[in-house]
N, C-alpha and C positions, 0 to 999 in steps of 0.2 A: 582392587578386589580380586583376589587369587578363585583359581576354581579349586573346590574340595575333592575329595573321589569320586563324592556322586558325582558332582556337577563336567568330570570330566568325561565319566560313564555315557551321561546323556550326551553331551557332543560327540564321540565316536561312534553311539549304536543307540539303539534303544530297546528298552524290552518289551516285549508284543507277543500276543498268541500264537502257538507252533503257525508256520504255514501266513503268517501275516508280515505286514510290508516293513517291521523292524527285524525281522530273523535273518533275512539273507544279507551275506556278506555285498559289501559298497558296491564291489565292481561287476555283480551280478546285472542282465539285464531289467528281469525286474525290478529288482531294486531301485534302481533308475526310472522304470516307469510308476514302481507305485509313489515315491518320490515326488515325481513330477505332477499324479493326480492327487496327492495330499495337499500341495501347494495349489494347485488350483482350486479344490475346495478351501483353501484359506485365504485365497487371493479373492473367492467369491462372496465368503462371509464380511473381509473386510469393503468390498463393493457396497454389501448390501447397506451397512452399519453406515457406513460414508451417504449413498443414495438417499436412506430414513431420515436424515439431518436435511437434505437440501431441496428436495421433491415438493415435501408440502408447503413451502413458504410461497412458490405462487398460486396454489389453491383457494387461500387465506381470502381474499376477495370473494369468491364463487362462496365459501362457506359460510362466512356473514350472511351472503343472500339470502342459501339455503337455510339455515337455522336462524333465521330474523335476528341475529347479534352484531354486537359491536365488533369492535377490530380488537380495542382490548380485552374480549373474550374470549374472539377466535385466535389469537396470540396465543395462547396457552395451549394451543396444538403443536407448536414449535415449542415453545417451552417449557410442557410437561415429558419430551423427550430429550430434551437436552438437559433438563433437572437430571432424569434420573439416570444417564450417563454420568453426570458430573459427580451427582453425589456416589457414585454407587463402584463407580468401576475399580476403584483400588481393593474394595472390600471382597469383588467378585474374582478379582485376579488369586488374594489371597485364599479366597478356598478352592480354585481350584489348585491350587499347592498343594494346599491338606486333603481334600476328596477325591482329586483323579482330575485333571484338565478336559481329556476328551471328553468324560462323563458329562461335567458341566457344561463343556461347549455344544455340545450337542443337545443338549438342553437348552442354553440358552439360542441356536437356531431354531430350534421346534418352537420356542417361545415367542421368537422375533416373525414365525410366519404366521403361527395361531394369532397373534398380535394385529398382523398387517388385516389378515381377515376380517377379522373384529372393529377393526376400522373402517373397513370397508362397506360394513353392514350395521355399522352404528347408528342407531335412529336419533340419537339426540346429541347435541355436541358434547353434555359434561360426560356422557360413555366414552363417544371420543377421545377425550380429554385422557378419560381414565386408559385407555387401551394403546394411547401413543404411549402415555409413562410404561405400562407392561411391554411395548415394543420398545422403551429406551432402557428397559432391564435387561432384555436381550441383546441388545448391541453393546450395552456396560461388557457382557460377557466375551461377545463376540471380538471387539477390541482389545480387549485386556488378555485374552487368550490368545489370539490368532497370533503377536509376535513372540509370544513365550513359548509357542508350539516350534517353533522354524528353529531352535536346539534341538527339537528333539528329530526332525525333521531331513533335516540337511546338516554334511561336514559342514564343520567350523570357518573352513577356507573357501565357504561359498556363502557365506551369510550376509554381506553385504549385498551380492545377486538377491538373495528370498527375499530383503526386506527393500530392496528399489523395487521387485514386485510386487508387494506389498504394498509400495506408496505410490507405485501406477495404478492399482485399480485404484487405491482409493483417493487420488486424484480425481480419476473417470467419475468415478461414482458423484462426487462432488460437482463438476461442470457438468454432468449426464442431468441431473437432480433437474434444473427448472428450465430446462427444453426439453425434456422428456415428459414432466411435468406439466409443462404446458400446452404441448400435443394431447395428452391425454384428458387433459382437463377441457379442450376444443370441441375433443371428438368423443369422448364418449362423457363424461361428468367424474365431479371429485371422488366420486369414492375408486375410481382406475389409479387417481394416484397410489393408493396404499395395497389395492388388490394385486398389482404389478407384480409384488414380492413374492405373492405365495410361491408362484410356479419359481421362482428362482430358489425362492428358499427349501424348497422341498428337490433341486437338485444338487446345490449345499447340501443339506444332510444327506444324502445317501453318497455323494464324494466323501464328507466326513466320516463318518459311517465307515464307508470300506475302508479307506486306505489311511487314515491317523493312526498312528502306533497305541498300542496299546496303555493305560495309565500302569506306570511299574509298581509291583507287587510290595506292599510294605514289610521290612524286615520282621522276624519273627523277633517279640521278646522286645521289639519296640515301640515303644509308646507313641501314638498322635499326637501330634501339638494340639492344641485344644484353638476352638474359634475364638477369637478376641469379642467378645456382642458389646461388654460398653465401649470399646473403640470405636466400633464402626458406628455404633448411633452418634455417638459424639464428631465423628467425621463427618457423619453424610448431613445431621445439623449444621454443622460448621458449611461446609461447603454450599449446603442451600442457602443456606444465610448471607455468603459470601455474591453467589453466584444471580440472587435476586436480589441484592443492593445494585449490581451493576448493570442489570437487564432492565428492574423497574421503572417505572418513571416518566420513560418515552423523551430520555435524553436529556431532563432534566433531575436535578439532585436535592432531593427534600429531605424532610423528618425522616420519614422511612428509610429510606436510603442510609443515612446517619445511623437512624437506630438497629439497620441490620448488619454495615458493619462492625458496628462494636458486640455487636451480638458473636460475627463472626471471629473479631480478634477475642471475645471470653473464650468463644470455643476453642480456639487455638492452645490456650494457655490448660485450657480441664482436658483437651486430649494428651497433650505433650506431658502431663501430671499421670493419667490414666496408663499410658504407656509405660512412663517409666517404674510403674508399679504391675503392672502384668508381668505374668509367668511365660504368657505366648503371645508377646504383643501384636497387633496388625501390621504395625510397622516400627520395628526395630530404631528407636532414636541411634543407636551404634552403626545404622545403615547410611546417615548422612555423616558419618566420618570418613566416607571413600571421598576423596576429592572429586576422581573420574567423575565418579555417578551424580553427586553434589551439582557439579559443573555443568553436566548435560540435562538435569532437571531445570536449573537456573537459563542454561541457555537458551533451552525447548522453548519455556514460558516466554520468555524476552524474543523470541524470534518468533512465535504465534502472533503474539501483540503488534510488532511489526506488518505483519502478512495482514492482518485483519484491516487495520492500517489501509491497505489496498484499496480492500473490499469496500470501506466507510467513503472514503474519498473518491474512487474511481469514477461511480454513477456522476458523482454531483460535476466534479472539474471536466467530467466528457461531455456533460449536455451543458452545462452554463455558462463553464468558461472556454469550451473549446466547439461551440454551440453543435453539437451531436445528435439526432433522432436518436429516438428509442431504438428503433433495429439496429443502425452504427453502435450504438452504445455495448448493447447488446454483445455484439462481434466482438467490440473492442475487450468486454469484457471476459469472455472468453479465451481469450490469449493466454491469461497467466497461468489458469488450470489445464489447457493445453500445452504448455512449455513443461508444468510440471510430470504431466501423463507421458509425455513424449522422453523427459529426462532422468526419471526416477531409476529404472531399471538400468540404465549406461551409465550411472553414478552409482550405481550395487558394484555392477564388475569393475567399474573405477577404483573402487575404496577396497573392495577383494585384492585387487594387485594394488596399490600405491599405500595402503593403510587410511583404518576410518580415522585413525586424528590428526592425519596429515591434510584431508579432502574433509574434516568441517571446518578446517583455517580457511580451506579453499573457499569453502560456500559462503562462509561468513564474509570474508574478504569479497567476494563478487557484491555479495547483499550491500557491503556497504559503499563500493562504489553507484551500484542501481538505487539508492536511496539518496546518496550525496548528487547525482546527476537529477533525480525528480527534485530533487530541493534548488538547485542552480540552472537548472537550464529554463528561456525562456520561453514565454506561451505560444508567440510569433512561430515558435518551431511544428506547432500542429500539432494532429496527432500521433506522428513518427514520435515526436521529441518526445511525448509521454511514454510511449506502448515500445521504443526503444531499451528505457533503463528500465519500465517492467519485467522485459525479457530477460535482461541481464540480473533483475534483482529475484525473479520466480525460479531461473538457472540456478542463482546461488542456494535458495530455502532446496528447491529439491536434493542439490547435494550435500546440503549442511544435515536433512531430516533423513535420507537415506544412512551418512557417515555417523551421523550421531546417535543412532538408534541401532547402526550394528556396534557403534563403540560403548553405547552404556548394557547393551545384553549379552557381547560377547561372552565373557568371563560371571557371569552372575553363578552363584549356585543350581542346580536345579529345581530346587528345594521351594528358591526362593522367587521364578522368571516371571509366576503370574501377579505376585504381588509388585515385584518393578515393572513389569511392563505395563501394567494396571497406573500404575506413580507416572512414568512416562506420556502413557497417555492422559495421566491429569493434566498435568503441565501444562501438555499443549492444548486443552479446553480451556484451562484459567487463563491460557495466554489470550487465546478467542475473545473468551467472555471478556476477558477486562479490556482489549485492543477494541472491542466493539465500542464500550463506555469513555473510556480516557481518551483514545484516537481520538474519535467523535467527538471528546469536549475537545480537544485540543485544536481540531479542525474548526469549528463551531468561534472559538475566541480567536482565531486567528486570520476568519474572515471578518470580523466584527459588524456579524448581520442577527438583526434578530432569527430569520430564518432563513439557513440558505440554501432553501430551496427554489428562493425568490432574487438571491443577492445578484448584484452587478458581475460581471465576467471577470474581472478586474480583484474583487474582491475574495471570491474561488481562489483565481488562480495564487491569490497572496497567501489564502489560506491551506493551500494544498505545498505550496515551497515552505511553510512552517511547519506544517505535519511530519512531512518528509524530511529535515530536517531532526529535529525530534526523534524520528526513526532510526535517522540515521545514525545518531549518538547510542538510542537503546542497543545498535547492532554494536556499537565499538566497544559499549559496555559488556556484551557478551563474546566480545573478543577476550577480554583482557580475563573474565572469568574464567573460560576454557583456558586461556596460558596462563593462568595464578592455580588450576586444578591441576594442569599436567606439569607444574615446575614439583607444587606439593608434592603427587606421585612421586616422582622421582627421586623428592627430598628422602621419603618415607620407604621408597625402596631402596633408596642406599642404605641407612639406619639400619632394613630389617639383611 
């Protein structure tokens, strides 16, 4: 995918209000500083978005108490925000394409802190309910903007840098989530979990606020593309459809389950229809003919699943088969969001100098030795022998998510950064969502217990060296996709 004139416009400058942080030339000092606090307000928002996902899942006990519910109700406090991230973020990235990015991100901060509030003072859970999805409307945004902004942001030959800061905070933000969490939820009660946000989000926006470039002025005498609306309904159906067959259930696969995936593959088929008959579609079926970007969507997805992978198995093989306390476990688990928070940023200036598609060979290549080492090494090894290739395989996701994510936005249009990075970041939720569901069965049939929450140590650990396993084919499989996307390029840039 070639950049156009806009798209090359926004990588060297950007256009901004006399006197604002895109007018002065690069090598100015300001420049530099306002730079560096534009990115901090987007290193902040992508924090916050990251924190909202992982904060309230140890609450979830405490609020049962509080509002006299089950666990399947109080579940829907995690759920009604990661619904409407999934379903929503590609639709949000694409308007802010068409209306202005900063406008809408600043909106959707304002959103995500009015949100946290309202959480926080909710008197009954289904308000709740309703105010986490308005706070997972503002993170749709906040994510789907935040790396489409770092074009407009930062030279080109630094964009590997923005986006490992990028993936350190929100790292942090993900491992900060349920000991921060659960400090708060100790010492003062659940509703701190969500009040937390305000004061952050309210110094988010006013970093956004100053120092984001301005949204550049539309040509005169040029038409808007128009919003896509039966797209995105048809999307964000599809995707909820998709993304509550895999959630529902509680690990088991029923009727429902069945009937929402076929729900989701009809939607598949009425959007791909709906699309190809728009004038301005949400997302350009001609846009999965780049192989690059092809590659790194397929890859994303297949490396979430993976990683999720982790998370599914880790609790269970630390405490049963490799008999663990809850505080050990804990620690233990902690390492990999730490490896990633620690590595993200030194795999940006890595991929800046050495090339992003040379460093996601790398990170895939490390994933799949640390996934081939949890599948063959024995139990007898302890806990080194696990939290070993952990290392080695959260090493490789941070440089493959750092490489692959300046390599599919490098070169995008500008036109077009909110709607891909919006896509990008589906990917890597679907990967989530369904590494949560499939991992899970996969672990599940491989320890062959009815619950293994109960099963023998023996049986864990059989079940954790098949998992991994399994993993570690998905990572080979997205080897071979990134070298069958970058041969294509090349085919296709010889041709042209």
């Amino acid at each position: 995918m070639k950049p156009d004139a806009e798209g090359r416009h926004a990588a060297g400058g950007n256009t901004a209000r006399p006197g604002g942080p895109g007018t002065a030339p690069a090598g100015r000092p300001e420049r530099t500083t306002s730079v560096r606090w534009a990115l901090a307000g987007l290193s902040l928002s992508m924090l916050l978005s990251s924190l909202g996902t992982s904060i309230a899942n140890v609450a979830l006990p405490t609020l049962a108490q509080a509002f006299g519910a089950s666990f399947q109700q109080v579940q829907w406090v995690v759920l009604a925000y990661l619904l409407a991230i999934t379903t929503l973020i590609v639709s949000v990235g694409r308007l802010g394409d068409l209306f202005g990015r900063r406008r809408l991100l600043l909106a959707g901060i304002l959103l995500f802190t009015v949100a946290s509030v309202l959480c926080g003072l909710a008197p009954t859970l289904w308000l709740l309910i309703a105010a986490r999805a308005a706070q997972g409307l503002g993170a749709a945004v906040m994510m789907a903007l935040t790396m489409a902004f770092v074009g407009e942001t930062v030279p080109k030959a630094r964009t590997g840098s923005a986006m490992g800061l990028l993936g350190t905070t929100s790292a942090i933000g993900t491992a900060l989530g349920p000991s921060l969490g659960g400090v708060l939820v100790a010492g003062l009660d659940w509703r701190a979990v969500f009040l937390v946000n305000a004061p952050l989000g309210v110094v988010t926006l006013l970093l956004a606020h100053r120092h984001l470039p301005q949204d550049r002025v539309r040509e005169p005498g040029r038409d808007r593309a128009r919003f896509d609306h039966v797209g995105t309904v048809l999307l964000a159906l599809t995707l909820a459809a998709y993304a509550l067959a895999m959630t529902l259930g509680g690990g088991s696969f029923g009727a429902l389950n069945a009937t929402l995936l076929v729900a989701a593959a009809l939607g598949v088929g009425l959007f791909v229809r709906a699309e190809s008959r728009a004038s301005s579609p949400l997302i350009s079926l001609a846009t999965f003919r780049d192989p690059l970007l092809g590659a790194g969507l397929v890859t994303s997805a297949l490396v979430s699943t993976v990683m999720m992978a982790t998370l599914v198995v880790g609790p269970f093989h630390l405490s049963r088969a490799l008999g663990l306390d809850e505080a050990r476990v804990g620690l233990a688990l902690s390492v990999g969001p730490l490896v990633v928070a620690l590595a993200s940023a030194p795999a940006g200036r890595i991929a800046d100098r050495w090339g992003a598609p040379r460093m996601t060979l790398v990170g895939l290549g490390a994933m799949v030795a640390g996934t081939l080492a949890l599948a063959l090494l024995p139990r007898t090894l302890g806990v080194v022998g696990y939290l070993a290739p952990i290392v080695v395989t959260t090493l490789g996701y941070a440089v493959f998510q750092t490489a692959n994510n300046t390599s599919v936005m490098a070169d995008v249009p500008a036109d077009r950064r909110g709607v891909v990075s919006g896509m990008l970041n589906l990917s890597r939720n679907l990967g989530l969502v369904t590494g949560a569901s499939a991992m899970g069965a996969v672990f599940a049939l491989a320890s062959s217990a009815a619950d293994v929450a109960t099963a023998d140590p023996g049986a864990v650990a059989t079940g954790t060296r098949i998992t991994f396993a399994v993993a570690a084919t998905l990572i080979v499989v997205a080897l071979t996709v990134t070298a069958a996307g970058r041969a294509r390029a090349r085919h296709v840039a010889h041709l042209l």
